[in-house]
Each structure stands twice: as structure tokens, then as C-alpha cells.
C-alpha positions, 0 to 999 in steps of 0.5 A: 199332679204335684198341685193335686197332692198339694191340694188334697194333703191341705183340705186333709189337713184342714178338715182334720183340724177343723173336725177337732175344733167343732167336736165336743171334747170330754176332759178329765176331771182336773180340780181336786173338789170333784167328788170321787163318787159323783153321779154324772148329772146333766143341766138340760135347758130347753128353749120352746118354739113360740106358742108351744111352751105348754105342748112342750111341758105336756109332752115332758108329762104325759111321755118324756119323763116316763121314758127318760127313767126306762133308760136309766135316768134319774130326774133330779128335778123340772123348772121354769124361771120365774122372770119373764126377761129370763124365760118364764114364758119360754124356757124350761130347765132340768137335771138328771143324773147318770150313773157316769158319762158313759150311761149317759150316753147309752142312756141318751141312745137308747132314747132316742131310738125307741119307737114310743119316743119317736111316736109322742114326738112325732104325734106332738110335733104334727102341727110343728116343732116344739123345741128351738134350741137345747142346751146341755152341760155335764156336771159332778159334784163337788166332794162337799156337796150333800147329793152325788 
């Protein structure tokens, strides 16, 4: 009974720290040059499962675009890299902005909840995924950057 509790209070213990390592932890912002009225901007870079780099755009377009500013998203702007060896053939890169991480993530909720977005990537997705791999990072400005 006693190996039992051992046991148990070990995988406790252990899936407790494993859970703090694997989950993304949010930091205060610590350099003095953050600026203090930065918007929350989030760099989103996009990897397109072979041969569906132009439904991948398409789909930004035609749907994404239109409902990332119903919730609340600013697009800063769309690009690809103009080197192959750096993913012209693949790879898309973007920013918008929030109005702080906490709408980001209503935002991000809000999103991928609502049903004309599950029904443009349901639709486009019909012939198989678009997307192998997505990337994001947090940012904010510095205090001497001329957009917050």
C-alpha cells in the first residue's frame, strides 16, 4: 500500500512538472525600452503543405483576412520571402496587432469558434490540409519604434 502512494505521489509530481515545462508561460515584459503604450503584435509565419501554397493564400483572400478584422485583428501586413532556400515556394509570413494579449486571445477564440470559419477551412481543406506547421510570436514595441 505504502509503494502505491509512493507511486502515485511521484507521477503526481512528475506530470506537474513536466505540465510546467511543455506549457508556454507569459513573462512580464522586463527591458525598459518596451513601449508603454504598445499594441500586442503577433508574427505568424505559416508553412503550406506541399502543392498547397497558393490554396493557402487563396484562402487568406477570399476568407481569413475578412475574419481576423471581425474579431478584432488589425492586419499590419502579408508576406513571402522572396529566396527560395528561404521559403518563396512555401512559406508565408504575417503581423497583426491587438489591442493587448489578453484580446489577442478572445480574438484567437473567437476565431476559431465561428462557423463561416470552420466552413472555409472545411471547404478548402476537402482535398487535404493546407497548412504543415504554424509559428507564432508575441512582440511589442519598443518606446522608439514609430508604430505602437
Amino acid at each position: 500500500m505504502q509503494t502505491m502512494k509512493t507511486l502515485s505521489v511521484i507521477l503526481s509530481v512528475g506530470l506537474f512538472t513536466l505540465t510546467i515545462l511543455t506549457v508556454p508561460q507569459v513573462t512580464a515584459q522586463t527591458s525598459p525600452s518596451v513601449a508603454k503604450d504598445s499594441r500586442c503584435f503577433e508574427l505568424r509565419t505559416y508553412y503550406a503543405a506541399p502543392g498547397k501554397f497558393e490554396a493557402m493564400n487563396a484562402r487568406f483572400r477570399d476568407h481569413t483576412c475578412k475574419l481576423f478584422k471581425k474579431h478584432g485583428m488589425e492586419l499590419v501586413g502579408f508576406w513571402i520571402p522572396e529566396d527560395k532556400d528561404k521559403g518563396a515556394e512555401n512559406t508565408m509570413v504575417y503581423i497583426v496587432a491587438h489591442k493587448s494579449r489578453a484580446e489577442a486571445k478572445k480574438s484567437w477564440a473567437a476565431f476559431v469558434n465561428d462557423p463561416e470559419w470552420k466552413k472555409a477551412r472545411d471547404e478548402s481543406e476537402a482535398n487535404g490540409k493546407l497548412v504543415d506547421k504554424v509559428e507564432s510570436v508575441y512582440l511589442s514595441a519598443t518606446d522608439y519604434s514609430p508604430m505602437k
